[in-house]
C-alpha positions as CSV (number, residue, x, y, z in Angstrom):
1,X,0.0,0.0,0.0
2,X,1.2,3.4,-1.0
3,X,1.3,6.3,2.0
4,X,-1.3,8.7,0.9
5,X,-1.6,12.0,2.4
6,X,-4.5,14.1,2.9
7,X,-5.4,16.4,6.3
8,X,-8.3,14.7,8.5
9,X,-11.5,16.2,9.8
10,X,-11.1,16.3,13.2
11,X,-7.6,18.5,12.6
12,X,-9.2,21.0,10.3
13,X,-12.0,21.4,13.4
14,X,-14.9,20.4,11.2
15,X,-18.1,20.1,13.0
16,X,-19.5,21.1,16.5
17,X,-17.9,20.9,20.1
18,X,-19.8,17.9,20.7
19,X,-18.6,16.1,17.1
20,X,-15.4,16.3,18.3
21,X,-15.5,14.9,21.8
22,X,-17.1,12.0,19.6
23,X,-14.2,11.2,17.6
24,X,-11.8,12.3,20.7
25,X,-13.7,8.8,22.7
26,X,-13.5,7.1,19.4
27,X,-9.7,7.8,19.8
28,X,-9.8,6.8,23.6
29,X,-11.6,3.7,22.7
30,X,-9.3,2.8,20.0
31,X,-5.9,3.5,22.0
32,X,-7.2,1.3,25.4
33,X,-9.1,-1.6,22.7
34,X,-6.7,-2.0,19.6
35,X,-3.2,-1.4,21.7
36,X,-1.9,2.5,21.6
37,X,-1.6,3.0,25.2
38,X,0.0,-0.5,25.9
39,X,2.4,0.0,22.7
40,X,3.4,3.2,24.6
41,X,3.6,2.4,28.7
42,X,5.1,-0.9,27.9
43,X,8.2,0.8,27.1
44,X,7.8,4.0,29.1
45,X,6.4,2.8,32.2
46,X,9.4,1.1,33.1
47,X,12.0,3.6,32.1
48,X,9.5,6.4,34.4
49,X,10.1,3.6,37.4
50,X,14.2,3.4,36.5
51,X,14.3,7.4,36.7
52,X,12.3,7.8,40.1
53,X,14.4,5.1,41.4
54,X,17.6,7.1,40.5
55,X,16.2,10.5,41.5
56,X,15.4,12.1,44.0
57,X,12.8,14.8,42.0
58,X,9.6,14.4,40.2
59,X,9.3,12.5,37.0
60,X,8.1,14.6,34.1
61,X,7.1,13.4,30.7
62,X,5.6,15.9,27.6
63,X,2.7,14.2,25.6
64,X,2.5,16.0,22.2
65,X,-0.8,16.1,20.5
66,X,-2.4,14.7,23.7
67,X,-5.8,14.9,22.5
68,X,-8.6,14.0,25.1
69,X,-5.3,13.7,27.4
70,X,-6.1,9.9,28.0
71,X,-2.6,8.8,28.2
72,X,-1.6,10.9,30.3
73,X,-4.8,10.2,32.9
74,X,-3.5,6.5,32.5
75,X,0.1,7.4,33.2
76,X,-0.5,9.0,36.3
77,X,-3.0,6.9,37.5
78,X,0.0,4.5,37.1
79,X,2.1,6.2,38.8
80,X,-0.2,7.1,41.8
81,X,-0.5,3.4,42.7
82,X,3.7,3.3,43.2
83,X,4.0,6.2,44.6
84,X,6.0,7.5,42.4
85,X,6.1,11.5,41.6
86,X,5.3,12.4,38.2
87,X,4.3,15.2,36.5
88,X,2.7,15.2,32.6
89,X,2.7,17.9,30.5
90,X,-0.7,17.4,27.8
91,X,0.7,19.1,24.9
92,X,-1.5,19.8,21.7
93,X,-2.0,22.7,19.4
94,X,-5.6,22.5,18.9
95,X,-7.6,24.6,21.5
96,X,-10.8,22.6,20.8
97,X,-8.9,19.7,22.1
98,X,-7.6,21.6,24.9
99,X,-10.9,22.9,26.0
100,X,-12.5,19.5,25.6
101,X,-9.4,17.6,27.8
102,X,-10.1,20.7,30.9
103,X,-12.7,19.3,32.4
104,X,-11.1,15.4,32.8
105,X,-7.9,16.7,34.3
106,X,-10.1,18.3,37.3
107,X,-8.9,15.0,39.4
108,X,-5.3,14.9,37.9
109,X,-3.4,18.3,38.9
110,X,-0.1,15.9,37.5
111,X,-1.5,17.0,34.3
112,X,-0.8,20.6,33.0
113,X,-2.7,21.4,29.5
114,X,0.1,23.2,27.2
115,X,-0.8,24.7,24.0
116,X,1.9,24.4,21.7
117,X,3.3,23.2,18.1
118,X,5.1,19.5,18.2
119,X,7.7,20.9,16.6
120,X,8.0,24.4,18.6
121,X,8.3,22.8,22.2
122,X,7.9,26.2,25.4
123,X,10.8,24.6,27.0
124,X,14.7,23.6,26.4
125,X,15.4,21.4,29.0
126,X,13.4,19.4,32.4
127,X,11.7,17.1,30.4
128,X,12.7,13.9,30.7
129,X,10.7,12.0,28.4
130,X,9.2,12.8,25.2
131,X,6.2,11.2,23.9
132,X,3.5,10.7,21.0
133,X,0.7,8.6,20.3
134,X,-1.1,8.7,17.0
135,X,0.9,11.7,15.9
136,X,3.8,11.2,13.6
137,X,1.6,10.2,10.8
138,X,0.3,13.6,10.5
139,X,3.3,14.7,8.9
140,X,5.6,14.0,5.8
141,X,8.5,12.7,6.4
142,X,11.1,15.5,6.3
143,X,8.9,17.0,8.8
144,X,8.8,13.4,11.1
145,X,12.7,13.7,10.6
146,X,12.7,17.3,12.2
147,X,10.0,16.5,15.5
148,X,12.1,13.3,16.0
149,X,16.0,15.3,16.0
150,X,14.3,18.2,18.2
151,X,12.5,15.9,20.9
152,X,15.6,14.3,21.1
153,X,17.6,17.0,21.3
154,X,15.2,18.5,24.2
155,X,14.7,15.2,26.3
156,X,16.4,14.6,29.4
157,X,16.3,10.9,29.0
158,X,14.5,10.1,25.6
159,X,12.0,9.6,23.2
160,X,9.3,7.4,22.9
161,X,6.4,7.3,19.7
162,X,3.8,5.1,18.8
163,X,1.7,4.7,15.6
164,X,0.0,3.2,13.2
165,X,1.5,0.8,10.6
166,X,0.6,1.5,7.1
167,X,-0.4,-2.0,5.3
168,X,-3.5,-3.5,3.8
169,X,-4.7,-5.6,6.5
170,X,-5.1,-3.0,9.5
171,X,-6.9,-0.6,6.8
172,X,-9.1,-3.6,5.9
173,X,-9.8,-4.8,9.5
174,X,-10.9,-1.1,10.3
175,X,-14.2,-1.7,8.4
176,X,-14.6,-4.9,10.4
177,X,-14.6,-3.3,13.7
178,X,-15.6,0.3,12.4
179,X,-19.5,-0.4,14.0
180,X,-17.9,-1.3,17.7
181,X,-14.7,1.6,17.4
182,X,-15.8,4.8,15.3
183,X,-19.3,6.0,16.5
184,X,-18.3,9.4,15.1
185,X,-18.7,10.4,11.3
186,X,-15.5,12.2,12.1
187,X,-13.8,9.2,13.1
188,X,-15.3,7.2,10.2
189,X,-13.4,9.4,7.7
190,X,-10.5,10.2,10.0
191,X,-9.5,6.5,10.9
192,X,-8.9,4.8,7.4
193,X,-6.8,7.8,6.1
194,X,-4.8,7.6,9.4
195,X,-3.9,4.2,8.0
196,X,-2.9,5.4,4.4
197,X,-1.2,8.2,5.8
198,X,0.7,5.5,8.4
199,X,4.5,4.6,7.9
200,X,6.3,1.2,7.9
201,X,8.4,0.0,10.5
202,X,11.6,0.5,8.0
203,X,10.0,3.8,6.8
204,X,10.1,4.5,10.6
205,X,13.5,3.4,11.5
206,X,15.0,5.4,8.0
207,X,13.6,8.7,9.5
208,X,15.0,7.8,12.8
209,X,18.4,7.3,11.6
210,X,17.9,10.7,9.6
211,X,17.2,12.5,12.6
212,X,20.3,11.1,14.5
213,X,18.5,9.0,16.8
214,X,19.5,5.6,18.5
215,X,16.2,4.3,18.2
216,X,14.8,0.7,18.2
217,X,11.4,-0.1,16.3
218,X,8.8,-2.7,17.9
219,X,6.1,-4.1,16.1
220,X,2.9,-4.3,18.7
221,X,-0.1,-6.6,18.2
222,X,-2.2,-4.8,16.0
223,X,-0.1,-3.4,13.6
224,X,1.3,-0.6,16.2
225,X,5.1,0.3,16.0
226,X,6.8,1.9,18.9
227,X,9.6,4.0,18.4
228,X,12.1,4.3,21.4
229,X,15.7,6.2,21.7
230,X,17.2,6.0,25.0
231,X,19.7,8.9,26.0
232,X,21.0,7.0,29.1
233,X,22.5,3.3,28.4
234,X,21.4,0.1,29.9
235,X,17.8,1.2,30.1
């Protein structure tokens, strides 16, 4: 299958407030049912745990595009059980978004809401982990090169991403489960052009190594690929 590009409904803010905190649970549904948050805290979870155990100071991990802000609700819920102090910076561009994740983060002041580009990050330094779910495929790959070499450059300790893999039998299984995952017309365009606009896992790992990163590229049950590049060996 051949990446096609094309921008998707939700990003271009089409329909009401209440069309996209549809697709936004569509989203949540499909990250906690078909494997985005497990493709990302099975990697990051343990590497937050190694850096609380080695500090003395809070934990702090960057979400970009964080949506609905379900990941990082899940990661400090996580966290909260250990006792372990982390903080989570919900970072996306779109204020619809933003005002839709406010009220959810009410119980969770380890969440701060930050309005800014992926690419054009408020901070140079105290983040220790950077993070993305569902995000990279929004972007052609010069521009994937750029967010990867400047999340890395920012991180404390690294950088982890997970997506979508581009191929024919994801996009095909979509229409099977479409009744049970996309309740949203939003999500019913949106979801199947997030497929074609996906990348490989070698597409992923060339960008990688054209952005300078260390990374390794897992392949997560169904078709998810994680992205990770440790700063700090042995992790």
């Amino acid at each position: 299958m051949d990446r096609f590009d094309a921008p998707e409904l939700l990003d271009l803010n089409v329909g009401t407030l209440a069309d996209a905190a549809e697709s936004l649970g569509d989203l949540r549904r499909i990250n906690r049912w078909l494997g985005g948050t497990r493709a990302l805290t099975h990697h990051l979870l343990p590497r937050v745990a190694a850096a609380a155990r080695a500090s003395s100071r809070t934990v702090v991990v960057a979400d970009i595009g964080t949506g609905s802000a379900d990941i990082p609700i899940a990661l400090v819920r996580w966290a909260r059980r250990r006792g372990i102090p982390l903080q989570v910076l919900a970072v996306d561009l779109n204020q619809r978004h933003l005002a839709l994740a406010r009220p959810g983060l009410a119980a969770y002041p380890e969440v701060r809401l930050v309005a800014a580009e992926g690419g054009n990050l408020p901070w140079r330094d105290g983040v220790d982990y950077i993070v993305a779910s569902l995000f990279l495929h929004h972007f052609p790959p010069a521009d994937v090169v750029g967010l990867l070499r400047g999340w890395y450059a920012t991180a404390r300790r690294g950088v982890i991403a997970n997506d979508l893999i581009r191929a024919w039998l994801p996009y095909l299984g979509y229409f099977a489960l479409r009744p049970f995952i996309a309740r949203s017309y939003l999500t019913r365009y949106d979801a199947p052009l997030s497929i074609r606009r996906a990348y490989t896992l070698g597409e992923m790992r060339d960008m990688a190594c054209q952005a300078g990163l260390p990374a390794r590229l897992y392949w997560h049950w169904p078709w998810r690929l994680a992205l990770v590049a440790d700063k700090e060996p042995g992790v």
